[in-house]
C-alpha positions as CSV (number, residue, x, y, z in Angstrom):
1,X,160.5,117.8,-63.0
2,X,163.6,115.3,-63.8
3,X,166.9,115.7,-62.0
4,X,168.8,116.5,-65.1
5,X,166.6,120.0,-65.7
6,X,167.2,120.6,-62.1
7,X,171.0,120.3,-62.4
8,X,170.8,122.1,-65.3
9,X,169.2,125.6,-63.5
10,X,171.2,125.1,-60.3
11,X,174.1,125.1,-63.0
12,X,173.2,128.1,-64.8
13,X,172.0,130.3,-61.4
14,X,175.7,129.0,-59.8
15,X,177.2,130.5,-63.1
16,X,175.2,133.3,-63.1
17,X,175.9,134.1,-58.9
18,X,179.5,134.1,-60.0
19,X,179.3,136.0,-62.9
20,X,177.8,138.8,-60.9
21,X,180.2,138.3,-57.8
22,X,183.1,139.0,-60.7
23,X,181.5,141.8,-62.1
24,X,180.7,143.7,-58.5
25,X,184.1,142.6,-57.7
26,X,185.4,144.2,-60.9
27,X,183.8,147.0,-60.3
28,X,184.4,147.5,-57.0
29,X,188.2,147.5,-57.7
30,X,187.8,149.9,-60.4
31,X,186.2,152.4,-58.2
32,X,188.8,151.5,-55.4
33,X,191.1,152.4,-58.5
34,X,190.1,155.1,-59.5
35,X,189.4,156.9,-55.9
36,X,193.2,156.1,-55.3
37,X,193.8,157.8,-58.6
38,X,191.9,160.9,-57.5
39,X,194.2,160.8,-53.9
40,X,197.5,160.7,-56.2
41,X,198.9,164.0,-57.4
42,X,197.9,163.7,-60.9
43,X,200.8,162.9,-63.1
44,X,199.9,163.3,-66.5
45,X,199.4,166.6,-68.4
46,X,199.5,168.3,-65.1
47,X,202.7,167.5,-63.8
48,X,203.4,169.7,-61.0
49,X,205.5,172.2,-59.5
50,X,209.3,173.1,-60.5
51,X,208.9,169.9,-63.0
52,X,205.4,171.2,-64.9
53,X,207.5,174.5,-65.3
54,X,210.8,172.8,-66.6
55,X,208.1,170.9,-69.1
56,X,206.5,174.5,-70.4
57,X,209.7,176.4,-70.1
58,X,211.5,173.0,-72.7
59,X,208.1,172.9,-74.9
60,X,208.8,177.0,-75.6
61,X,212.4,176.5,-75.8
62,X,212.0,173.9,-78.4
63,X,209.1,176.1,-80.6
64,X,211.7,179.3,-80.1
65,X,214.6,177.7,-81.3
66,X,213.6,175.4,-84.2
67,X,214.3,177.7,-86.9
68,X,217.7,179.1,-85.4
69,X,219.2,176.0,-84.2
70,X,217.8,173.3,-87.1
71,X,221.2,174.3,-89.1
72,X,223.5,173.9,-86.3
73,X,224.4,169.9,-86.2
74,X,224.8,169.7,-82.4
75,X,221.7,172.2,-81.8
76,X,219.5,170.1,-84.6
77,X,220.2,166.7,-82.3
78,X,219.3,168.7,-79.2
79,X,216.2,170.0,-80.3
80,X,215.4,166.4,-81.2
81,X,216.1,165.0,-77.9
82,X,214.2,168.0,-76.2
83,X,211.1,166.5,-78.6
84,X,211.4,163.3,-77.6
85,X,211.5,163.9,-73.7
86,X,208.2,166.0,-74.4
87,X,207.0,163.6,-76.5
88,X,207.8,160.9,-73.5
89,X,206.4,162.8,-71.1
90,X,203.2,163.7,-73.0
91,X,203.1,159.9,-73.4
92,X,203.7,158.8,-69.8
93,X,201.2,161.0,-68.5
94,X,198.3,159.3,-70.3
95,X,199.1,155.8,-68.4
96,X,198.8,154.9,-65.2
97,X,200.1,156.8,-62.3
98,X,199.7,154.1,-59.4
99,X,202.3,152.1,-60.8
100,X,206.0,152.2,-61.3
101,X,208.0,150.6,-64.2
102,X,211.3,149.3,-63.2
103,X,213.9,147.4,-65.3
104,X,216.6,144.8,-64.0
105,X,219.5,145.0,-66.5
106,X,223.0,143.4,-66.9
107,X,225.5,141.7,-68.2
108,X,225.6,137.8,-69.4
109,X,226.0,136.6,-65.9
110,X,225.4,138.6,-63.3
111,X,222.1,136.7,-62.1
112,X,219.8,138.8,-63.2
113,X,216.9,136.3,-64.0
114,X,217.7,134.8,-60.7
115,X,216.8,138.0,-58.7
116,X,213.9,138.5,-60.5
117,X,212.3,135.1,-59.8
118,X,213.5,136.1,-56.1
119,X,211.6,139.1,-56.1
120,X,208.7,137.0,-57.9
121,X,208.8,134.1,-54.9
122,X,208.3,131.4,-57.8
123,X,210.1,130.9,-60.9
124,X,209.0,133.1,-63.7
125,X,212.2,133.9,-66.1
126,X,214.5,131.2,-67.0
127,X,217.4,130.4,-65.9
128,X,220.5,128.4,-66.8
129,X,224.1,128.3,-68.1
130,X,223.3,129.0,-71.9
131,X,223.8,132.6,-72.5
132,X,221.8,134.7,-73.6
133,X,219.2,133.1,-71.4
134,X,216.4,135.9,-71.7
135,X,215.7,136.5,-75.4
136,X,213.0,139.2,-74.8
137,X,212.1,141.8,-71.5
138,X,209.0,139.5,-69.3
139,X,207.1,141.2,-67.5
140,X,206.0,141.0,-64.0
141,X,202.9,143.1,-62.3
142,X,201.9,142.9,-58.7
143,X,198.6,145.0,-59.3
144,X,196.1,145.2,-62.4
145,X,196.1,148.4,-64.6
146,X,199.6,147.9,-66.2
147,X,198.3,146.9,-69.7
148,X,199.1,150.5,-71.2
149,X,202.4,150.7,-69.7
150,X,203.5,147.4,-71.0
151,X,202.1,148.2,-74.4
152,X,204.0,151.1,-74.2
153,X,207.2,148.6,-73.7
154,X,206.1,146.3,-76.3
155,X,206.2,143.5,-74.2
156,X,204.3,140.6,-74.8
157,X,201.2,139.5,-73.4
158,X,202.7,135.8,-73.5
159,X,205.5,137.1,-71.1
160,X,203.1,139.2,-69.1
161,X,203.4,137.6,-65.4
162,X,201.8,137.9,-61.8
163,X,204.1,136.6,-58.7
164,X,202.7,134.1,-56.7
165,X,198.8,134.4,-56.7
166,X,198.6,137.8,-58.1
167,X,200.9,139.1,-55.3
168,X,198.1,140.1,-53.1
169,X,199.9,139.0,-50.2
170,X,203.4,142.1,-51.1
171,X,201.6,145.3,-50.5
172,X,204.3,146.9,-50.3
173,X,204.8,146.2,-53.9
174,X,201.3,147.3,-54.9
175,X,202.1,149.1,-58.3
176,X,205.5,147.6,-58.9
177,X,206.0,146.5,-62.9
178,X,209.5,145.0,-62.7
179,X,210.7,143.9,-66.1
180,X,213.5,141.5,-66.7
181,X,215.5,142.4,-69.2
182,X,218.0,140.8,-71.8
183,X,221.9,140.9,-71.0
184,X,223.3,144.2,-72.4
185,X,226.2,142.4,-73.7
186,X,224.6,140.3,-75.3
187,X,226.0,138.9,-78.4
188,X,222.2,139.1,-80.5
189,X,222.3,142.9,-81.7
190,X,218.6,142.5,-81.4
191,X,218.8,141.6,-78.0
192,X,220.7,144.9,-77.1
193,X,217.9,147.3,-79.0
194,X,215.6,146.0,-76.7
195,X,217.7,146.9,-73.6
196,X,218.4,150.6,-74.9
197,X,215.0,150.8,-76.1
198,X,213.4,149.7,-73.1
199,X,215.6,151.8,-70.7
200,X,214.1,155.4,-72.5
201,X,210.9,153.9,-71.6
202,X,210.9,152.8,-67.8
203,X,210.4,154.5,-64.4
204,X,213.8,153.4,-63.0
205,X,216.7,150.7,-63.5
206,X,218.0,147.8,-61.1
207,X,221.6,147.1,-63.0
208,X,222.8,143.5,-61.6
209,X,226.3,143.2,-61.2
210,X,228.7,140.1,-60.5
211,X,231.7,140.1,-59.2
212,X,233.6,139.8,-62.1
213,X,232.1,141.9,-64.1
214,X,230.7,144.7,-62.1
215,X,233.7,147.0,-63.3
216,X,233.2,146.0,-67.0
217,X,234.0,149.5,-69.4
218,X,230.8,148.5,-71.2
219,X,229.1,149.1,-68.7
220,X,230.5,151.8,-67.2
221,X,230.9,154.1,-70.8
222,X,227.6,152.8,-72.4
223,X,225.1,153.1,-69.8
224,X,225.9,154.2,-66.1
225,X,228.3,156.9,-67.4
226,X,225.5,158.6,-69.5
227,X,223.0,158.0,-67.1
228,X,224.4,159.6,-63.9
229,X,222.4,162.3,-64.2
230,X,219.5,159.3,-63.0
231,X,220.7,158.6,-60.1
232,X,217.8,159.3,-58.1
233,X,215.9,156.5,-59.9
234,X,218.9,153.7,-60.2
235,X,219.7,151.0,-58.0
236,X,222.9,149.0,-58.5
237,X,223.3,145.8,-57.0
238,X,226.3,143.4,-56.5
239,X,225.0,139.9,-57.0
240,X,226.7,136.9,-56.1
241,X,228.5,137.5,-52.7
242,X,227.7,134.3,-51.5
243,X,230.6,133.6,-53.5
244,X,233.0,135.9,-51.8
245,X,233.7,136.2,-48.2
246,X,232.8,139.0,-46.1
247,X,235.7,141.0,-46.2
248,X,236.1,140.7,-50.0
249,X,232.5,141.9,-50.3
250,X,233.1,145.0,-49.0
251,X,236.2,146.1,-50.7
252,X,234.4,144.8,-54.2
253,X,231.0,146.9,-53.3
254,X,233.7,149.8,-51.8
255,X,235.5,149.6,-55.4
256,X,232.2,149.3,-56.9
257,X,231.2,153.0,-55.0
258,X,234.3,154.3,-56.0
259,X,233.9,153.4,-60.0
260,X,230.2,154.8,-59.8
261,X,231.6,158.2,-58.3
262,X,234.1,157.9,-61.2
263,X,231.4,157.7,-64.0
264,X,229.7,160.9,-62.3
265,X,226.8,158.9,-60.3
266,X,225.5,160.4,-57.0
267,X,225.2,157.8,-54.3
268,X,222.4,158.1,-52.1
269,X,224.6,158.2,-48.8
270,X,223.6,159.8,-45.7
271,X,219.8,160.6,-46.6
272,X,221.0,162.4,-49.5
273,X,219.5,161.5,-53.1
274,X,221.0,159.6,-55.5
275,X,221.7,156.1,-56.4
276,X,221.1,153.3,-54.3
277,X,224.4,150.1,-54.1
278,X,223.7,147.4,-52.1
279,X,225.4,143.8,-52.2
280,X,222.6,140.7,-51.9
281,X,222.7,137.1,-53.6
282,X,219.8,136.1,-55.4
283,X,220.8,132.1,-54.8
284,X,221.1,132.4,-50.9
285,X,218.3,134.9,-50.4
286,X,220.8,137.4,-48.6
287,X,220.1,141.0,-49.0
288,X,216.8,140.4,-51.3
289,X,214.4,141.3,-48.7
290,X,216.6,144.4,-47.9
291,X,216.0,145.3,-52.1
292,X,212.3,144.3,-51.4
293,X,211.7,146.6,-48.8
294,X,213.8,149.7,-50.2
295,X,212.2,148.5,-53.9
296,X,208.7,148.9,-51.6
297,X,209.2,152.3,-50.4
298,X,210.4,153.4,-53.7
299,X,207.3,152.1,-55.3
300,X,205.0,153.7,-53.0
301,X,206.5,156.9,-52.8
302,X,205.5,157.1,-56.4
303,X,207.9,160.1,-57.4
304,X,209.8,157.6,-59.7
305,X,207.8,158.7,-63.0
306,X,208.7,162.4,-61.9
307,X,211.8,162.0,-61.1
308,X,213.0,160.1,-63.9
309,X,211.2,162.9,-66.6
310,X,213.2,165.3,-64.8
311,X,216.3,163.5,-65.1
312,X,215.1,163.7,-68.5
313,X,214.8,167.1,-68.5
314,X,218.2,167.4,-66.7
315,X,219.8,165.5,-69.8
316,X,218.2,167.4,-73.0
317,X,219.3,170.8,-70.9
318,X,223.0,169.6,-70.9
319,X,222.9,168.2,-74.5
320,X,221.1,171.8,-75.6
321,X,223.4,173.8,-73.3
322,X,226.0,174.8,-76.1
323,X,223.4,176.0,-78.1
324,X,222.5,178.8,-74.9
325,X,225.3,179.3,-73.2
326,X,227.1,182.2,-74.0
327,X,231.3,182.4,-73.0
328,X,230.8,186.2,-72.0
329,X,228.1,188.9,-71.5
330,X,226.6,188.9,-75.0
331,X,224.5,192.2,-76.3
332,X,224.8,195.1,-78.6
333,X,226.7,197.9,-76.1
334,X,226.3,201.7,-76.6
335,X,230.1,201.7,-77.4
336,X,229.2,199.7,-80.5
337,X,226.0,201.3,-81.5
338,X,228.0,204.6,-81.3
339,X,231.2,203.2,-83.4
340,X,228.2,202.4,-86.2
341,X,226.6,205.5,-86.2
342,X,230.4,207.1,-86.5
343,X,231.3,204.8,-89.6
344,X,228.2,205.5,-91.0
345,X,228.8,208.9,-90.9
346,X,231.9,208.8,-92.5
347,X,230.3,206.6,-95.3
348,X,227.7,209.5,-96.0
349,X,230.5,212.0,-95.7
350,X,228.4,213.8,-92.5
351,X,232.5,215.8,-91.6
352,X,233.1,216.8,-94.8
353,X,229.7,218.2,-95.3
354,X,229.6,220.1,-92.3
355,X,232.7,221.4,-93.1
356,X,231.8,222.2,-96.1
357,X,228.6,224.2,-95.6
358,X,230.9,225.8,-93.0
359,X,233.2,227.3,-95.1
360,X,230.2,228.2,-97.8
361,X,228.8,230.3,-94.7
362,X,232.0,232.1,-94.2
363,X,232.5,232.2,-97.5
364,X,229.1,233.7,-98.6
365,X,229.8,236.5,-95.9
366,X,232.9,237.4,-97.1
367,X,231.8,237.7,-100.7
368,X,228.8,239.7,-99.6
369,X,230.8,241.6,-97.3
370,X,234.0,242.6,-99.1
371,X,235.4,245.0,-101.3
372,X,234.2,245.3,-104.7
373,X,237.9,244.8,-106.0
374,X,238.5,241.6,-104.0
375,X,235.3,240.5,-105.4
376,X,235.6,241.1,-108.5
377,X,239.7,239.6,-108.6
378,X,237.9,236.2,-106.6
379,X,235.7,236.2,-109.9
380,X,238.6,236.3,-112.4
381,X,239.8,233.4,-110.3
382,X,236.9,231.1,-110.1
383,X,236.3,231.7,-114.2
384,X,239.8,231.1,-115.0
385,X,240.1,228.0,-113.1
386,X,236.6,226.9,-114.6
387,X,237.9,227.4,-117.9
388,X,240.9,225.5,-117.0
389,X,241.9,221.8,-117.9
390,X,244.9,221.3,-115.2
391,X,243.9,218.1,-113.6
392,X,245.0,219.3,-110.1
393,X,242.6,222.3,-110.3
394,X,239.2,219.7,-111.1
395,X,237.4,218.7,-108.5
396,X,238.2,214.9,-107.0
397,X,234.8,212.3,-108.1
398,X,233.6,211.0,-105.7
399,X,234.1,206.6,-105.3
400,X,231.2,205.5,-104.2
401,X,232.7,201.8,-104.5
402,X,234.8,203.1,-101.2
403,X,231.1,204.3,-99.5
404,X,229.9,201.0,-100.2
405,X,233.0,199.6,-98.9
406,X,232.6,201.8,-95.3
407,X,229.1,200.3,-95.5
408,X,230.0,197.0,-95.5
409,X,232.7,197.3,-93.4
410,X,230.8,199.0,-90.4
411,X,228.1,196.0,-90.6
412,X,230.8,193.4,-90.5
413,X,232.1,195.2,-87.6
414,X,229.1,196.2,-85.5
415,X,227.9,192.5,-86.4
416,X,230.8,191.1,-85.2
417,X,230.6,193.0,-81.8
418,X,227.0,191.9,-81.5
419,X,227.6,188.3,-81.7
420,X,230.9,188.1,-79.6
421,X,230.2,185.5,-77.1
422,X,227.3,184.4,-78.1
423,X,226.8,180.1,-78.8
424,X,227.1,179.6,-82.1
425,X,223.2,179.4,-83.7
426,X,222.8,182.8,-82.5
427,X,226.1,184.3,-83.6
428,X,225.2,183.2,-87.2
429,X,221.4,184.6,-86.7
430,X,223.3,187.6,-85.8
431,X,225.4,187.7,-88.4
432,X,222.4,186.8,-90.7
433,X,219.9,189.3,-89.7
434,X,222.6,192.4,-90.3
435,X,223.6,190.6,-93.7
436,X,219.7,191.1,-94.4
437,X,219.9,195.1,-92.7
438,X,223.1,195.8,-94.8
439,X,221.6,194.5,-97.9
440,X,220.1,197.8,-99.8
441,X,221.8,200.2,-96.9
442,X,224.5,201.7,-99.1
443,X,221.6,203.3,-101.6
444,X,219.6,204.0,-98.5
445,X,222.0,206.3,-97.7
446,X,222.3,208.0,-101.0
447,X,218.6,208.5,-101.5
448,X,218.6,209.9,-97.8
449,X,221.3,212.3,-98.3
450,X,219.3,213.7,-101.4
451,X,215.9,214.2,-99.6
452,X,218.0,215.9,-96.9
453,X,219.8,217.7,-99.9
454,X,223.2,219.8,-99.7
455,X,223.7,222.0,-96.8
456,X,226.3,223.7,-98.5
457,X,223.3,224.8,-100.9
458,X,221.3,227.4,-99.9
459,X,222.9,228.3,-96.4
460,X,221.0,230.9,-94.5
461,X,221.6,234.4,-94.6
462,X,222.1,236.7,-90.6
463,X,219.9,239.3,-90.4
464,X,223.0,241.6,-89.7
465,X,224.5,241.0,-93.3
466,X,222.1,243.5,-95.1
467,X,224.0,246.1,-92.7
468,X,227.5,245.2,-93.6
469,X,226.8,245.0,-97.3
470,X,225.3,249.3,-96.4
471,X,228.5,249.6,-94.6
472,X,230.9,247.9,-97.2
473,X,229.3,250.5,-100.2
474,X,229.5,253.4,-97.8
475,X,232.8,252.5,-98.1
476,X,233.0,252.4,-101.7
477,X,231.4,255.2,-102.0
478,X,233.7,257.2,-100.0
479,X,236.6,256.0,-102.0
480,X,234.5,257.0,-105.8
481,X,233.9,260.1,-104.0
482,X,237.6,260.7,-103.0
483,X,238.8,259.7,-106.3
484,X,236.1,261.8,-108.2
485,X,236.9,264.6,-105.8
486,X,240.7,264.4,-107.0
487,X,240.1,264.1,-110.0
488,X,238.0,267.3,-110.0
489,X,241.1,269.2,-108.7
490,X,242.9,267.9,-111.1
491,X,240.6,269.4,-114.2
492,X,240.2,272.1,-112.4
493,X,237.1,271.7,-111.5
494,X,237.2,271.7,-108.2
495,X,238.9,273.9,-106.1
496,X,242.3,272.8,-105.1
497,X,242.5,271.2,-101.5
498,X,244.5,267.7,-101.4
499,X,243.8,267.1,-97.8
500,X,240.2,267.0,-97.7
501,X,239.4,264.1,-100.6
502,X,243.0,262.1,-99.7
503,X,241.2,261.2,-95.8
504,X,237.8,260.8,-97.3
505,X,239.4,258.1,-99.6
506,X,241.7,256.9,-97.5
507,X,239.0,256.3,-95.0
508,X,237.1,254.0,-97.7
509,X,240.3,252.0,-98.5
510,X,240.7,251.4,-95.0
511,X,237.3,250.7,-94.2
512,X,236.2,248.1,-96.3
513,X,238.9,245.8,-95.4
514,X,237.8,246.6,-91.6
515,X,234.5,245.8,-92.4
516,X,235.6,242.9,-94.3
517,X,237.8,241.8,-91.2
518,X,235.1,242.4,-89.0
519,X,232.3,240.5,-90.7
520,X,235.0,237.6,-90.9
521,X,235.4,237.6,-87.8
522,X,231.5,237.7,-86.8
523,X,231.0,234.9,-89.2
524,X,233.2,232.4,-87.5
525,X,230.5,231.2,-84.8
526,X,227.9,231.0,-86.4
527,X,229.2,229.3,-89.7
528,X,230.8,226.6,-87.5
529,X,227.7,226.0,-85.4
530,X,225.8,225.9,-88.9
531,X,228.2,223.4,-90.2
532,X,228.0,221.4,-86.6
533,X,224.2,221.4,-87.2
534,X,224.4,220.2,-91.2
535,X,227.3,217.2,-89.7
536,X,224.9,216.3,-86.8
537,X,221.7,216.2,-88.7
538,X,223.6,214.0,-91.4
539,X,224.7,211.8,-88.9
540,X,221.5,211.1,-86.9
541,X,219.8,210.4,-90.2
542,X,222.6,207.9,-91.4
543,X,222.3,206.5,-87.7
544,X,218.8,205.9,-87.7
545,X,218.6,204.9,-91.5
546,X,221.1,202.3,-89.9
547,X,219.4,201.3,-86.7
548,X,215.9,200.6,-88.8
549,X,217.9,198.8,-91.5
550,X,220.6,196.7,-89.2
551,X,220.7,197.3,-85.3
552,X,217.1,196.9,-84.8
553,X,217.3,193.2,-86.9
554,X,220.3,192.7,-84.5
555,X,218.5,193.9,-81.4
556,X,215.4,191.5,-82.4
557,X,217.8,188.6,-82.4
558,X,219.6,189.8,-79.2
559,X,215.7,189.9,-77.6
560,X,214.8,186.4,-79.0
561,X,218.3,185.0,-77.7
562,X,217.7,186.0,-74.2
563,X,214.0,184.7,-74.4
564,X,215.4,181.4,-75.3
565,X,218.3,182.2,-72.1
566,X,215.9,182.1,-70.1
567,X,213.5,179.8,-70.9
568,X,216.7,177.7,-71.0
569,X,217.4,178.6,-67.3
570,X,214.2,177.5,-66.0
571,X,214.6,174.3,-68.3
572,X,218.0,173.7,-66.6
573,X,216.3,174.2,-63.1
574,X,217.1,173.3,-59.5
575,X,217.0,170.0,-57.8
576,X,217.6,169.0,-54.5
577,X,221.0,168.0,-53.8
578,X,224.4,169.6,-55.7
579,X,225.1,167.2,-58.8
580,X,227.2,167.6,-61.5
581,X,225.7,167.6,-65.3
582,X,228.1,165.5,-67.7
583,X,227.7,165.9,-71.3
584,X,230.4,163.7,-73.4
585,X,232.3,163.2,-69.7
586,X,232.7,167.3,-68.8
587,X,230.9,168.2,-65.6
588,X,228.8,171.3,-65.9
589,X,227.7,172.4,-62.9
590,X,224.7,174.7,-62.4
591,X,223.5,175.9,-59.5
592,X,222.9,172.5,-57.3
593,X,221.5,170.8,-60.9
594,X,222.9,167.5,-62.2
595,X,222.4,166.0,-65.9
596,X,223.5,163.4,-67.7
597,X,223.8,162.8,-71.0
598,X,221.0,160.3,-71.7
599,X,221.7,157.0,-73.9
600,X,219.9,157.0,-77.2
């Protein structure tokens, strides 16, 4: 066998051993991957907790509302940033959860390339006077697994680093993507998409400042301002005190606390939560290993993902918080369902009618009751005035332009007592849905009162009537009787006796007026409570012809609103710690929660 075929196996069997010592190698770091997966809380699609209930309560919040807040300007943006935070969550979740995504950002200046090849321990992103030095975020990983997370940034795989040999040597920094990105300031417009864009992506934010510039408005109004509400997951760093001396450095970091408690930032003081300043120089090495080691616990802690989607959250509750927050206690009060049902009534003339049949009542028992005489003069009267063509003996039409006009006019109103208070959207769906209800209500109405049909009609008749009617023509009788008796006398007739038919007829003249009176008199409760009974069943069946038609569409909306209060509540949560939400530079504060406004 020559030497050359000999070389030639030991050469394929030494690059076949190390093949398989990469691949078992490979493999055993996957496994070692993913059983430190299964030890994490998972992250993704089952976030958990207050934040997984913030996530479903926004999610509902967003499918509720669409329709009532998608013609409101302010409510249309807010539902939009609601979607995208679901969206980025929804997104996050599916990547990684062992490793945490932080940016260094800045202005042209401030060192920020500098501490990011000091975090690196060799030179990775370049440095130098030219501004802008860094053209495009590079990306630095001290573990493997990062690939979708930097996809997700659109960084490069050209500017895809590892520190030192793969970093093995920082376990502290196990997990830790640090990205570097380009100055904020920069003057390339394409260079500042990157930085905004990048920011709505990663985990949390290192913002380098210098000395000169670290009270910059820019700064301030474009980034740290909006983003207070992420405190929890910003650090802010004063670079460059190697060029101060001691006693300047504090009063420019304590000026520097000062400005961030200005723009609404908590600092994380004390043990409590919030942002984290510290002064360092990236050219002397002063204070880096203090940022390593806080930047270590940080990354292993592994909350940052969480905390910054809830920050999130935080920021799309105080952008959709004038779309849910009502000035006053908002609802439809008896008082106002009560002052519907009233107009109504008066719209379908429920007073008059009852009136009405009431004096038909007393009226029918007096006609049937009284003296033939009156009877008979009330009959001249009623065909003399039917004959008639005096204007002031017709009866008045009736304007139904003016019922439709009560109609209205009781829908504005109960409408407008429904939707005092309330944000805007939900006024107008207020507003809208008894605009709908009213639409159709005033011949509603009209077709009811027919099917109900005219009290005044047919009213009924007391069984004691039949008795006073026998009465009222004994009573006639005894005045014929009288009369003919008299008259008898007169002929001759009858034998002559004046007393005798004078109190027989005198006792019928008298009588029927007594049993007129009396009948009149016995009327009187009873037509009233029958004219009480045709007003109140008018009125219930105006009331509820008006609660199907307008106060339940009202009370729908009312229902839907405080389903979306609610949901809004639980969106707007508690965190720990009392922080303030800002929302165009107005502190909100609810209950221990604070949001910022986040920077699109």
């Amino acid at each position: 066998m020559s030497s050359s075929t000999v070389d030639d196996r030991w050469d394929d069997g030494l690059i076949a051993r190390r093949a398989e010592e990469r691949a078992a190698e490979a493999a055993e770091e996957a496994a070692l991957d993913r059983m430190e997966e299964d030890s994490l809380p998972p992250l993704g699609g089952q976030y958990g907790g207050l934040l997984r209930t913030r996530l479903d309560a926004l999610h509902e919040l967003v499918g509720l509302s669409r329709t009532r807040l998608e013609a409101d300007p302010l409510g249309e943006t807010g539902l939009a940033e609601a979607g995208r935070v679901l969206d980025e969550a929804a997104a996050r979740q599916r990547l990684s959860a062992r490793h945490t995504v932080v940016a260094i950002a800045g202005p042209t200046g401030s060192g920020k390339s500098s501490l990011f090849n000091a975090l690196a321990g060799v030179p990775v992103s370049e440095t130098g006077l030219r501004r802008p030095t860094t053209s495009a975020p590079i990306a630095l990983s001290w573990s493997e697994g990062s690939a979708g997370l930097l996809d997700r940034l659109a960084v490069p795989g050209r500017l895809r680093r590892r520190p030192l040999a793969g970093g093995a040597a920082d376990e502290e920094l196990q997990g830790l993507v640090l990205i570097d990105l380009p100055d904020h300031d920069s003057a390339v417009l394409s260079h500042r998409d990157q930085v905004d864009r990048v920011l709505g992506l990663v985990d949390a934010v290192i913002w380098v400042v210098d000395p000169e510039k670290y009270a910059d408005a820019a700064l301030h109004e474009r980034y740290l301002r909006p983003l207070a509400g992420h405190a929890e997951v910003t650090f802010v760093v004063l670079n460059q005190i190697d060029r101060l001396g001691p006693d300047a450095s504090d009063l420019v970091l304590d000026d520097l606390r000062r400005l961030l408690d200005e723009d609404g930032m908590a600092l994380g003081e004390h043990g409590e939560p919030g942002a984290t300043v510290l002064a360092l120089s990236a050219v002397t090495g002063e204070g880096v290993g203090e940022l390593r080691e806080l930047l270590g616990r940080f990354v292993q802690e592994r909350t940052a993902p969480a905390l910054r989607l809830s920050a999130d959250v935080d920021a799309a509750a105080a952008r959709l918080r004038p779309a849910y927050v009502s000035d006053g206690q908002a609802g439809l009060g008896e008082r106002a369902r009560e002052d519907f049902a009233a107009r109504l009534a008066v719209a379908v003339g429920a007073t008059a009618a009852g009136e009405a049949a009431e004096r038909v009542w007393r009226r029918g028992a007096i006609r049937a009751c009284g003296t033939p005489w009156l009877r008979l003069y009330r009959w001249y009267e009623r065909l003399r005035a039917h004959g008639s063509t005096d204007p002031r003996l017709q009866a008045p039409l009736e304007d139904e332009l003016t019922a439709r006009q009560r109609v209205e006019q009781a829908v504005r109103v109960v409408a407008d007592d429904a939707s005092r208070g309330l944000p805007a959207p939900w006024a107008q769906a207020v507003r809208e849905a008894a605009a709908r209800g009213a639409d159709g209500l005033p011949e509603a109405l009209d077709e009811l009162t027919v099917i109900i049909g005219d009290p005044a009609a047919r009213p009924p008749r007391p069984a004691w009537w039949p008795a006073a009617v026998l009465a009222q023509v004994l009573m006639t009788f005894l005045q014929l009787f009288g009369a003919l008796w008299l008259v008898g006398q007169i002929v001759g007739v009858v034998e002559p006796g004046l007393l005798p038919p004078v109190l027989i007829m005198l006792g019928g003249i008298v009588g029927g007026p007594l049993v007129e009176w009396a009948c009149a008199a016995a009327v009187k409760g009873p037509a009233r409570r029958y004219g009480q009974e045709a007003e109140r069943t008018l009125r219930e069946a105006a009331a509820a012809c008006g609660r199907a038609r307008v106060l339940d569409p009202i009370s729908a909306e009312l229902m839907r609103y405080r389903e979306v209060r609610d949901q809004y509540v639980t969106v707007s949560g508690t965190r720990s710690g009392a922080r303030v939400a800002r929302l165009g530079g107005v502190g909100v504060r609810w209950g221990g929660t604070r949001a910022g406004a986040r920077l699109r």
